[in-house]
N, CA, C and O atoms as a GROMACS GRO file, in nm:
protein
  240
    1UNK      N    1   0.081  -0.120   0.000
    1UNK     CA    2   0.000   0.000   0.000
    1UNK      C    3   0.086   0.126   0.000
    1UNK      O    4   0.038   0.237  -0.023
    2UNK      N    5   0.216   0.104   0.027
    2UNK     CA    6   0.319   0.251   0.082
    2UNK      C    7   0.338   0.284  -0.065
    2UNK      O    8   0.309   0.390  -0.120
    3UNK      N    9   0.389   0.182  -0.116
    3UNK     CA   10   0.438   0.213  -0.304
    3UNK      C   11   0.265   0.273  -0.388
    3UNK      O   12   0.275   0.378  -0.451
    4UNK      N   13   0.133   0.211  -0.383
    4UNK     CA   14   0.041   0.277  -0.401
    4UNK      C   15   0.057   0.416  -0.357
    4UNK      O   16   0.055   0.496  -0.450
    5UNK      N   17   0.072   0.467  -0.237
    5UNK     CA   18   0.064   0.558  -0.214
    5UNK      C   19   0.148   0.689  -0.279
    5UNK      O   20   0.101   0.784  -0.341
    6UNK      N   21   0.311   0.656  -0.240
    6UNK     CA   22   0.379   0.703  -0.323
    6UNK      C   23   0.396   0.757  -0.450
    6UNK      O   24   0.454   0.863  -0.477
    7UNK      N   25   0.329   0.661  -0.544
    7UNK     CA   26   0.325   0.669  -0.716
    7UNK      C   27   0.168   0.735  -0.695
    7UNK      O   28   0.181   0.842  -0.755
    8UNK      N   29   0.044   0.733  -0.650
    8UNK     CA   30  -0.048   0.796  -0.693
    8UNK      C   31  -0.053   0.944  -0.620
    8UNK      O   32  -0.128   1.036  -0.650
    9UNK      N   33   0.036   0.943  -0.527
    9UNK     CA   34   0.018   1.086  -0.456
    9UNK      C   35   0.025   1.222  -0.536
    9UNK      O   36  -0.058   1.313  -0.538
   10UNK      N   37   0.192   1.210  -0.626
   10UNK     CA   38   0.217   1.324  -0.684
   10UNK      C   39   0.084   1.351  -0.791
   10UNK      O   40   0.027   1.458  -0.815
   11UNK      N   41   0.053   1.181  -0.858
   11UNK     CA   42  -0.028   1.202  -0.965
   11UNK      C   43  -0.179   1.290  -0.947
   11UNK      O   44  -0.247   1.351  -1.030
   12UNK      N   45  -0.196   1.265  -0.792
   12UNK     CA   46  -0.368   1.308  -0.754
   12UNK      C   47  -0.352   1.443  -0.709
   12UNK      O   48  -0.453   1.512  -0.707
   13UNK      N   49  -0.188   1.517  -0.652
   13UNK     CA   50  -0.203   1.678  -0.645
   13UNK      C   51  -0.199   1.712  -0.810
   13UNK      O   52  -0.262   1.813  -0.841
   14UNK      N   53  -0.146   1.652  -0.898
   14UNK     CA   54  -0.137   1.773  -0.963
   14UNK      C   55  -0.249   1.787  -1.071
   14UNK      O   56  -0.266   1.886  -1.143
   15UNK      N   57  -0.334   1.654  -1.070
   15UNK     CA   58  -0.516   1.646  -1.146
   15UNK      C   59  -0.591   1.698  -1.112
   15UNK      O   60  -0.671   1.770  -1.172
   16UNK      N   61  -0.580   1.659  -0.959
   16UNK     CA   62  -0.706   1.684  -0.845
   16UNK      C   63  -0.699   1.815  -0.788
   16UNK      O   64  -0.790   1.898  -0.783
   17UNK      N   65  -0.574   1.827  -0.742
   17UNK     CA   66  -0.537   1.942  -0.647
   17UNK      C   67  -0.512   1.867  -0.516
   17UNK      O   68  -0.533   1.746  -0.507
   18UNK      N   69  -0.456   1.958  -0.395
   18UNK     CA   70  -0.410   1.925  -0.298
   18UNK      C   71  -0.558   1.888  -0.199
   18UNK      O   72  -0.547   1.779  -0.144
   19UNK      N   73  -0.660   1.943  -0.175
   19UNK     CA   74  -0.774   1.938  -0.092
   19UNK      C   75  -0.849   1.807  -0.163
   19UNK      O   76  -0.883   1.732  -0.071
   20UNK      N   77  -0.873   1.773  -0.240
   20UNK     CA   78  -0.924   1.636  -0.273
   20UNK      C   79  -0.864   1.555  -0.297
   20UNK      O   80  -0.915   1.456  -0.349
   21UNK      N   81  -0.734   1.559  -0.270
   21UNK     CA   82  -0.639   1.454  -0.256
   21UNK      C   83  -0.628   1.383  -0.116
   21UNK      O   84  -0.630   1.264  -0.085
   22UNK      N   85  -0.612   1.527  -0.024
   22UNK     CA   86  -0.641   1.518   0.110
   22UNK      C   87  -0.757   1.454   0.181
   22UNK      O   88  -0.741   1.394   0.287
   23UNK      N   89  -0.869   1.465   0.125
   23UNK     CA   90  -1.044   1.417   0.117
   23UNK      C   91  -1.067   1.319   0.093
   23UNK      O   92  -1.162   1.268   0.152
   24UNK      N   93  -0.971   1.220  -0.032
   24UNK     CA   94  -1.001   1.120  -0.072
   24UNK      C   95  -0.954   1.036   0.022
   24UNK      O   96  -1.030   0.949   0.065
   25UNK      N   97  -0.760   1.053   0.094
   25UNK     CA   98  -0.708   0.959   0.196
   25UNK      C   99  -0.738   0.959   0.325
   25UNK      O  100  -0.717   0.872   0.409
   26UNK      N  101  -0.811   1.111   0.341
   26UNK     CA  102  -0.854   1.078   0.468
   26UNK      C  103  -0.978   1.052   0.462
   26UNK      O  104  -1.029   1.108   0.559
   27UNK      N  105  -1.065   0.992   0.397
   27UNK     CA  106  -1.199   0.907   0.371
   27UNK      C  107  -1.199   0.785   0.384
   27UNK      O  108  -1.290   0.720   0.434
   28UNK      N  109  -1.061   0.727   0.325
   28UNK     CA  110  -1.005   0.600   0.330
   28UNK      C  111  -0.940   0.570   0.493
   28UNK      O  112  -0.971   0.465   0.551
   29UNK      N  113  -0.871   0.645   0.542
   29UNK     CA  114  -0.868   0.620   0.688
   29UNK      C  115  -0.982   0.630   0.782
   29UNK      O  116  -0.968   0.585   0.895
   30UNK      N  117  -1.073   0.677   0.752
   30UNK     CA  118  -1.222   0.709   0.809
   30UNK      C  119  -1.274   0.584   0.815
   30UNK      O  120  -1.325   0.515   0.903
   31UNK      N  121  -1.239   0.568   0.659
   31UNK     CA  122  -1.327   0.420   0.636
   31UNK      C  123  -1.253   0.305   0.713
   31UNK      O  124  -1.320   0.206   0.744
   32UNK      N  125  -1.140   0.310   0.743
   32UNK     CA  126  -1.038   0.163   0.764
   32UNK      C  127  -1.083   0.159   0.905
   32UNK      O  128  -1.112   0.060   0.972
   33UNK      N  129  -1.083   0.324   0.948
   33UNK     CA  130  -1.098   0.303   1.123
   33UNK      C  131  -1.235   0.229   1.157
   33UNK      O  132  -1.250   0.153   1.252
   34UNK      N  133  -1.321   0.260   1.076
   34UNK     CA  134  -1.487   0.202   1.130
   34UNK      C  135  -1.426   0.074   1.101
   34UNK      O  136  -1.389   0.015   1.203
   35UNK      N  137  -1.407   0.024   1.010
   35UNK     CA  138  -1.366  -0.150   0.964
   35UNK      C  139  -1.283  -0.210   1.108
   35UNK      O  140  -1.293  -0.326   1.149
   36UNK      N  141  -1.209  -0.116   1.166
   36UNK     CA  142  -1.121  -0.201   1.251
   36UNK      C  143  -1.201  -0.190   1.395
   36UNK      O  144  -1.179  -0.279   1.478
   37UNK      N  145  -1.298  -0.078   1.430
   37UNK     CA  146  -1.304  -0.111   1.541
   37UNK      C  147  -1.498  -0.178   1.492
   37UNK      O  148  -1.581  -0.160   1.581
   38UNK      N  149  -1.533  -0.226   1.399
   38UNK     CA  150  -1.658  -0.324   1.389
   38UNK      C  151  -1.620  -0.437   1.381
   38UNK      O  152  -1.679  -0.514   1.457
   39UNK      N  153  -1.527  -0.489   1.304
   39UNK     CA  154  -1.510  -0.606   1.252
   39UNK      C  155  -1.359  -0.657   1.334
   39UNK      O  156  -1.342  -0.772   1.374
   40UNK      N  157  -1.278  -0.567   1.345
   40UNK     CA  158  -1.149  -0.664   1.410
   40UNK      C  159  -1.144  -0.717   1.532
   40UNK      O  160  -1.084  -0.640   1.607
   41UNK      N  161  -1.188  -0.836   1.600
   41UNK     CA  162  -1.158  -0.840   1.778
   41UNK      C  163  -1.081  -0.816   1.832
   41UNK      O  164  -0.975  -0.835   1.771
   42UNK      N  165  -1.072  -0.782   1.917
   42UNK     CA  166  -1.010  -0.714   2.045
   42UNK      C  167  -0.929  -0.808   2.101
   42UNK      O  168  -0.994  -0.889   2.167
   43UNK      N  169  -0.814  -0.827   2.100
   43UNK     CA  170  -0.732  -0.921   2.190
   43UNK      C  171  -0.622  -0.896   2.302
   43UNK      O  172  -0.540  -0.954   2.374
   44UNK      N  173  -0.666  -0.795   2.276
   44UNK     CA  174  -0.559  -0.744   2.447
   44UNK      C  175  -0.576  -0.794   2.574
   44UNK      O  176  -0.484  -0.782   2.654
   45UNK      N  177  -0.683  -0.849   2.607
   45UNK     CA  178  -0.698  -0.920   2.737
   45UNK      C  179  -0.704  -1.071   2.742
   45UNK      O  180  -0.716  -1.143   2.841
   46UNK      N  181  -0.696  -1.102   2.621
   46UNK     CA  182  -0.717  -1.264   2.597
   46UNK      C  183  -0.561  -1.347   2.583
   46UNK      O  184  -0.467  -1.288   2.530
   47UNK      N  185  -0.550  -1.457   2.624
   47UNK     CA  186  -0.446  -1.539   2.619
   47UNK      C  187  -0.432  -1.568   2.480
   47UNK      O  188  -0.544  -1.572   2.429
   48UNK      N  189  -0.312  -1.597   2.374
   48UNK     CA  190  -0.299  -1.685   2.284
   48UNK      C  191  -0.404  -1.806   2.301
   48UNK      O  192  -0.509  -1.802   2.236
   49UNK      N  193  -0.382  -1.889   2.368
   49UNK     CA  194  -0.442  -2.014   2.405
   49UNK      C  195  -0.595  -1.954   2.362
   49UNK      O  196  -0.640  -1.972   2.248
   50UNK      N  197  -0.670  -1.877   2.472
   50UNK     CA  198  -0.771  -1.807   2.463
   50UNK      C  199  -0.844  -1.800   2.336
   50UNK      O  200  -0.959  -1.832   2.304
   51UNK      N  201  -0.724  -1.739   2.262
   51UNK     CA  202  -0.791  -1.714   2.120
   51UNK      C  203  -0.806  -1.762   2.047
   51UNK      O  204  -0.917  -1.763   1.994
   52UNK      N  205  -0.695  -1.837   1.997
   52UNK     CA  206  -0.703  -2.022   2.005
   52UNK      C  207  -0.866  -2.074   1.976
   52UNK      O  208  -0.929  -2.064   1.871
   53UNK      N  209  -0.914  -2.137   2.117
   53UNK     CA  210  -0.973  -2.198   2.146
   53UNK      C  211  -1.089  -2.129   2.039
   53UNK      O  212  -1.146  -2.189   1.948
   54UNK      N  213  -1.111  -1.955   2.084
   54UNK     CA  214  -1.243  -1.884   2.004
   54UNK      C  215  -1.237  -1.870   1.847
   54UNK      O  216  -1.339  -1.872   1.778
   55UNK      N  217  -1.120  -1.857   1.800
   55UNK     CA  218  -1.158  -1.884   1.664
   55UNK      C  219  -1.195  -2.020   1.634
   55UNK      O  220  -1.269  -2.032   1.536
   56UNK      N  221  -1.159  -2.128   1.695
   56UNK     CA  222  -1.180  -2.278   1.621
   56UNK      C  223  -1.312  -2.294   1.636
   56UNK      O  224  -1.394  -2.330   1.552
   57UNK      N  225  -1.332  -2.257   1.786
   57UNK     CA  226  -1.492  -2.297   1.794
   57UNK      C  227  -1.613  -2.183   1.664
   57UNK      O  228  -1.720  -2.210   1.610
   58UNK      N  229  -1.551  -2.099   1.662
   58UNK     CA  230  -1.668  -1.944   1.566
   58UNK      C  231  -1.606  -1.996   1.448
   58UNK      O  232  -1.680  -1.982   1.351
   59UNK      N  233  -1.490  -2.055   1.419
   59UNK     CA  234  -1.444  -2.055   1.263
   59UNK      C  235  -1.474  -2.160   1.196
   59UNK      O  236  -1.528  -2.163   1.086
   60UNK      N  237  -1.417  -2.304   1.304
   60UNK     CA  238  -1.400  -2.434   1.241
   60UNK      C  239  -1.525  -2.483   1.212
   60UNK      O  240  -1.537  -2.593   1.157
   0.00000   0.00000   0.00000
């Protein structure tokens, strides 16, 4: 994603301009943040083992 970023950056200031360039990536971090805190679990309080056990049982 860093090399995406890189190669389309210069290309989207100098089409777009600088403010909808700005609009578009931070829409995309807007968007990633809702994705991570709906969909990613939380494992800071859980054991390896722990987690383990909860994906096999919700996955397998």
């Amino acid at each position: 994603m860093n090399a995406v970023v890189t190669f389309a950056f210069p290309l989207m200031i100098a089409r777009i301009g600088p403010a909808w360039t700005y609009a578009i990536f931070g829409t995309i971090n807007v968007g990633a943040l809702l994705f991570y805190l709906t969909i990613v679990p939380e494992t800071k309080y859980h054991s390896l083992e722990e987690l383990e056990e909860q994906f096999r049982t919700r996955y397998a």
